[in-house]
C-alpha positions as CSV (number, residue, x, y, z in Angstrom):
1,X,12.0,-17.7,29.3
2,X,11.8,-15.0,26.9
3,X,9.1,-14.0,24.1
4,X,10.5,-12.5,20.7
5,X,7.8,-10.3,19.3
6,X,7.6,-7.0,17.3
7,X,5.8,-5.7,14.1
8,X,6.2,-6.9,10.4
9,X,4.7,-4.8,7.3
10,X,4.6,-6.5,4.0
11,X,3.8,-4.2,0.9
12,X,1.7,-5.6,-1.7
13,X,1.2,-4.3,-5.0
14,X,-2.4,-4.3,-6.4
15,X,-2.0,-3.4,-9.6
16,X,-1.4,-0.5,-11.9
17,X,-4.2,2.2,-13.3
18,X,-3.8,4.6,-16.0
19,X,-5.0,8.3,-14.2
20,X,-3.7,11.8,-14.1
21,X,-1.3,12.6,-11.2
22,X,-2.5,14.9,-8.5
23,X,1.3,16.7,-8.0
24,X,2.3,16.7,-11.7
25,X,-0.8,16.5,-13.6
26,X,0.7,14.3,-16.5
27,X,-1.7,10.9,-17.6
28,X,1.0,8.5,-16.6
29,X,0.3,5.0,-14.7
30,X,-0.2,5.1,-11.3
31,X,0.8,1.8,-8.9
32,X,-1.5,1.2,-6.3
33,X,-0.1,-0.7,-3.1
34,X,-1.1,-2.3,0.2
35,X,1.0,-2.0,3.3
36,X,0.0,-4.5,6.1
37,X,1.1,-4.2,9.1
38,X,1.0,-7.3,11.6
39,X,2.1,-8.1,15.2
40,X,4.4,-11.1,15.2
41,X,5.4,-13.5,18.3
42,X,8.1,-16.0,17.2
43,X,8.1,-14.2,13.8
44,X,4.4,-15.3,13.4
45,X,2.0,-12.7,12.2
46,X,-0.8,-12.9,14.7
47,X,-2.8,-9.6,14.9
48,X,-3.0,-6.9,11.9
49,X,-2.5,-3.8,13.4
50,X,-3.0,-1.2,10.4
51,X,-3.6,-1.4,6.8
52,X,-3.0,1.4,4.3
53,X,-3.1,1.7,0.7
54,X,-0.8,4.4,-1.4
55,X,-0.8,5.3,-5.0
56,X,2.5,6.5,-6.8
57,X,3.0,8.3,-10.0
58,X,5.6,6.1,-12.5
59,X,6.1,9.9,-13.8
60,X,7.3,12.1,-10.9
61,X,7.5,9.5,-7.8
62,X,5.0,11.4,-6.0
63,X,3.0,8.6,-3.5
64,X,-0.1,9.3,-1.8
65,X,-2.5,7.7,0.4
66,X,-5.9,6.7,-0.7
67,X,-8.6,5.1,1.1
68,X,-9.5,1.7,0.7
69,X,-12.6,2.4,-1.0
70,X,-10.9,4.3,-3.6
71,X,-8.3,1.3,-4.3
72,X,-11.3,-1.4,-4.2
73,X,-13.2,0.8,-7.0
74,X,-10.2,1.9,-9.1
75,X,-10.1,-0.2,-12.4
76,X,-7.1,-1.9,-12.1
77,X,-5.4,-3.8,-14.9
């Protein structure tokens, strides 16, 4: 018998906020994601392990972490 297990991380994206970049400093939009990661067996996600959430400027590229009171309170449209 044999057990196939590992880790799976699906990125969400949350939305997309209009702000000024902390690296550049140019107002540009900034999309806010969610990365999940989950324990699998048989490919089934059983256990979340870690969720993070990350902000990226659509201006320079520059992603960020964020905590997840920060993403819950940004004013996303």
């Amino acid at each position: 018998m044999f057990f196939i297990f590992g880790l799976r991380t699906k990125v969400d994206r949350s939305g997309v906020v209009q702000q000024v970049c902390r690296h550049c400093g140019n107002q540009a939009a900034q999309v806010i994601t969610r990365r999940s990661t989950k324990f699998t067996l048989f490919f089934i996600p059983l256990v979340p392990i870690r969720t993070r959430y990350a902000q990226q400027c659509t201006f320079c590229g520059a992603e960020y972490e964020i905590s997840k009171s920060d993403a819950e309170r940004l004013p996303v449209g």
